[in-house]
C-alpha positions as CSV (number, residue, x, y, z in Angstrom):
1,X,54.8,29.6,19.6
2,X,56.7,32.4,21.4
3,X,58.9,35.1,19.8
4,X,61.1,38.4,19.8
5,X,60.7,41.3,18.3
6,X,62.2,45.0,17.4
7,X,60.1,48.2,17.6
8,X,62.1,51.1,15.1
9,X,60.6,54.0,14.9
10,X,58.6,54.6,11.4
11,X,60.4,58.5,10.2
12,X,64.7,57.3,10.9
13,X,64.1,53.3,11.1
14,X,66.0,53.5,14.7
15,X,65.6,50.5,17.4
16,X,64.3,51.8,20.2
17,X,62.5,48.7,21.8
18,X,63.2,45.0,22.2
19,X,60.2,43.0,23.5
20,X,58.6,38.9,23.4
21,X,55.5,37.6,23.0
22,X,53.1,35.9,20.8
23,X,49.9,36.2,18.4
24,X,49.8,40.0,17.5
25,X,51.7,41.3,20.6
26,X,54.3,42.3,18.7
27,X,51.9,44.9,16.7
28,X,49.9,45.9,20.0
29,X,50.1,49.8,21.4
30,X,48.5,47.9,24.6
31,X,50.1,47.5,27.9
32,X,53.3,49.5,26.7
33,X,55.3,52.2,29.1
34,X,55.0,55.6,28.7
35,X,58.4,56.5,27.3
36,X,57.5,53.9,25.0
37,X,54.2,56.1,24.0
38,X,56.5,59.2,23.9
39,X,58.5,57.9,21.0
40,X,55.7,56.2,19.5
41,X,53.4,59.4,19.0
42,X,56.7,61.5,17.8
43,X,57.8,59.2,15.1
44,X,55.7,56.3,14.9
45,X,56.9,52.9,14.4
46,X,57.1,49.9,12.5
47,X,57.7,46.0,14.2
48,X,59.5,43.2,12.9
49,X,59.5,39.6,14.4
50,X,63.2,38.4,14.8
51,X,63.0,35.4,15.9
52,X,61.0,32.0,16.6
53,X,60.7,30.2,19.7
54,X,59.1,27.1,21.1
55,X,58.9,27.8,24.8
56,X,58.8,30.9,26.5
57,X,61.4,30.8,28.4
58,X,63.6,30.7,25.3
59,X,61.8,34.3,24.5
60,X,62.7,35.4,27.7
61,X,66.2,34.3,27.4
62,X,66.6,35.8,23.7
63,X,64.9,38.9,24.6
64,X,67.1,39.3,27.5
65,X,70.2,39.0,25.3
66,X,69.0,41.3,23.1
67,X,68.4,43.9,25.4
68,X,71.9,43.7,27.0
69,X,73.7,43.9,23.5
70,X,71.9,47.1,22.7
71,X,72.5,48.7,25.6
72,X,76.5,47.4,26.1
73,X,76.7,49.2,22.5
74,X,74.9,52.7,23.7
75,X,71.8,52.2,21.9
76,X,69.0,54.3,23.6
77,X,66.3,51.6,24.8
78,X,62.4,52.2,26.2
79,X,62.7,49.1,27.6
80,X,61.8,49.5,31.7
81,X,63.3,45.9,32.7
82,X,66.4,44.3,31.0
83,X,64.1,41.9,30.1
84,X,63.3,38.3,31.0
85,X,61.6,38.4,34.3
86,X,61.0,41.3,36.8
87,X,62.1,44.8,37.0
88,X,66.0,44.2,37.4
89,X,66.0,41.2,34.7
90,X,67.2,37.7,35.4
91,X,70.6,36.1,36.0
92,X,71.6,33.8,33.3
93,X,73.0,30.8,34.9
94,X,76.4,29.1,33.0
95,X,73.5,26.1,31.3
96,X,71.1,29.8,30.8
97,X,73.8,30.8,28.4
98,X,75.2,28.0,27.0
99,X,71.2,27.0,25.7
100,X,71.3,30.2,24.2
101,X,74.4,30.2,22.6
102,X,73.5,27.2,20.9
103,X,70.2,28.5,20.1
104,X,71.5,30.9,18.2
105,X,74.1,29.3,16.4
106,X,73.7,29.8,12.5
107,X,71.0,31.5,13.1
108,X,70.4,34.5,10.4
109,X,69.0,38.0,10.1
110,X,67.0,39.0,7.3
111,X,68.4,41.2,5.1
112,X,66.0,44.3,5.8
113,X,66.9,43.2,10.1
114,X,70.0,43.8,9.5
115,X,69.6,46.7,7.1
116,X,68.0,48.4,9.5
117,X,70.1,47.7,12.5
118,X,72.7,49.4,10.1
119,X,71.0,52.6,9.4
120,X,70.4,52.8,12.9
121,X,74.1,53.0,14.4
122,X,75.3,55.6,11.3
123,X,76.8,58.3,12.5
124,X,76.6,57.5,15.8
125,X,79.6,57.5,18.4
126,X,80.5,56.5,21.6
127,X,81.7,59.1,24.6
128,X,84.8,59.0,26.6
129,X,82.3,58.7,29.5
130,X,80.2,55.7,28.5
131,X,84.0,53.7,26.7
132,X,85.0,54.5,30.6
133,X,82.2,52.9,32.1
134,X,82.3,49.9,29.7
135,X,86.1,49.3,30.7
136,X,85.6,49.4,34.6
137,X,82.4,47.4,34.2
138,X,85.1,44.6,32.7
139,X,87.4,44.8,35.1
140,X,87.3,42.0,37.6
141,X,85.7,39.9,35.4
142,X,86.3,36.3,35.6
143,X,86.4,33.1,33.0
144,X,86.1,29.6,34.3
145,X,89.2,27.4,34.6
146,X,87.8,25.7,31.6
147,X,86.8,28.6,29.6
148,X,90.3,30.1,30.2
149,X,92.1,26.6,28.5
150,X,89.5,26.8,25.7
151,X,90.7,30.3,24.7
152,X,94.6,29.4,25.1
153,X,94.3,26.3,23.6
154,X,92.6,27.9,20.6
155,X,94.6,31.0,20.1
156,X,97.6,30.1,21.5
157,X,100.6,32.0,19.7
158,X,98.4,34.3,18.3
159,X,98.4,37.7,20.6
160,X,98.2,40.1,17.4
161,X,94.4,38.9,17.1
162,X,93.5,40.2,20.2
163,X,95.8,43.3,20.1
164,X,95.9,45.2,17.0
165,X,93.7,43.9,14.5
166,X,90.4,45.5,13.8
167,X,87.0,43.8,12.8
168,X,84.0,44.6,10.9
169,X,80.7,43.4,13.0
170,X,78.4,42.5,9.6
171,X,75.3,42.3,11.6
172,X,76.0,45.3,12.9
173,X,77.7,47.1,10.4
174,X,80.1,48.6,13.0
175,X,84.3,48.6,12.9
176,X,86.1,47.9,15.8
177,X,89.6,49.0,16.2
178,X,90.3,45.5,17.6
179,X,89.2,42.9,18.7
180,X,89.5,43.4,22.3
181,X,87.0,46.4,22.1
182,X,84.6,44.3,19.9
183,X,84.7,41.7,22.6
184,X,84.2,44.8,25.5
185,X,81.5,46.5,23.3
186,X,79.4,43.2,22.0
187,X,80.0,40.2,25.1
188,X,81.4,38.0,21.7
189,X,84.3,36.0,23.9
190,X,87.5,37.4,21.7
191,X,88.5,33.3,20.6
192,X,84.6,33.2,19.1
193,X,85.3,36.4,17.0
194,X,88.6,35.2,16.0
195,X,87.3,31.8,14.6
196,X,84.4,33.8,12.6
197,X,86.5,35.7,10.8
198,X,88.6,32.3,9.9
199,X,85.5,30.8,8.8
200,X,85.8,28.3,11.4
201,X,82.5,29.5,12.9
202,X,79.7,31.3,11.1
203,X,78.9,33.1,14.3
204,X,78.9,33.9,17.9
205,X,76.3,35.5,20.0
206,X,74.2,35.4,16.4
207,X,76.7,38.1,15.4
208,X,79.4,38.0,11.9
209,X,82.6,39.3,11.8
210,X,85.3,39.7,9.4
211,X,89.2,41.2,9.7
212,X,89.4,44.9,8.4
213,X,91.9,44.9,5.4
């Protein structure tokens, strides 16, 4: 039985790592990078298991996903790799993602997960620099022919979603102004988003949302 897991540090309950493994990895100062050992003897830190896994290579996948999500949003990693395997992380292919979407359908955060991912992101905000960098890395990006019906099929008539309304992230305890930036910010395909706040989905990417009233 495989697993991820969150390191926060002990004194502001801040993420700072995102790792897999099994046994009592997830508790172990061994084998750990040295800006990982920086933050560790300046604030100490506490681990949580966040999820299960019967394979490894579902670890690898969800520790991956993880990493990326943090890091789209800002958050301050000591990960070396993006996870998954070697030093520059692994390419999801189209079946990669799709497992791991439904692996994480429905799937829930404990109260105290989400708690603290919430204490972690108060107060914090992004620069004009790094919003920049998030909107060219999106440009160019392409959806499959099939993807792209999905999304009109599903939303078609309904432009105001994606323009002008803003959403709450519950997991995250974030507010977007819309839900283009929340789909820019988290990777949550803007039609996903749109049916979790309808309640026609309980969740994408194991993220909840709901419309900002």
């Amino acid at each position: 039985m495989f697993y991820t897991y969150a390191h926060y540090r002990a004194d502001d309950k801040r993420i700072f790592y995102i790792g897999k493994g099994k046994a009592k990895r997830h508790t172990s100062h061994k084998n750990r990078n040295p800006y990982w050992h920086n933050i560790v003897n300046k604030h100490g830190f506490t681990s949580e298991i966040l999820a299960r896994w019967d394979t490894e290579q579902e670890a690898l996948q969800h520790e991956e996903f993880l990493i990326r999500v943090f890091r789209s949003m800002g958050q301050p990693l000591a990960n070396i790799s993006d996870g998954g395997k070697g030093p520059k992380g692994r390419i999801l292919t189209d079946a990669d993602k799709e497992n791991l979407r439904n692996k994480n359908l429905g799937k829930k955060q404990s109260r105290e997960s989400v708690e603290k991912t919430r204490l972690s992101n108060i107060g914090r905000k992004h620069s004009p620099e790094w919003v920049e960098k998030v909107r060219l890395s999106n440009i160019g990006r392409k959806h499959t022919d099939a993807s792209r019906l999905n999304m009109s099929l599903a939303h078609k008539g309904e432009r105001r979603d994606y323009q002008d309304v803003a959403v709450k992230c519950l997991t995250l305890d974030v507010v977007f102004p819309s839900i283009t930036v929340a789909h820019c910010l988290t990777g949550a395909q803007k039609g996903n988003i749109v049916k979790v706040c309808r309640g026609q989905r309980t969740s994408t990417l194991g993220l909840k949302f709901e419309y900002v009233k």
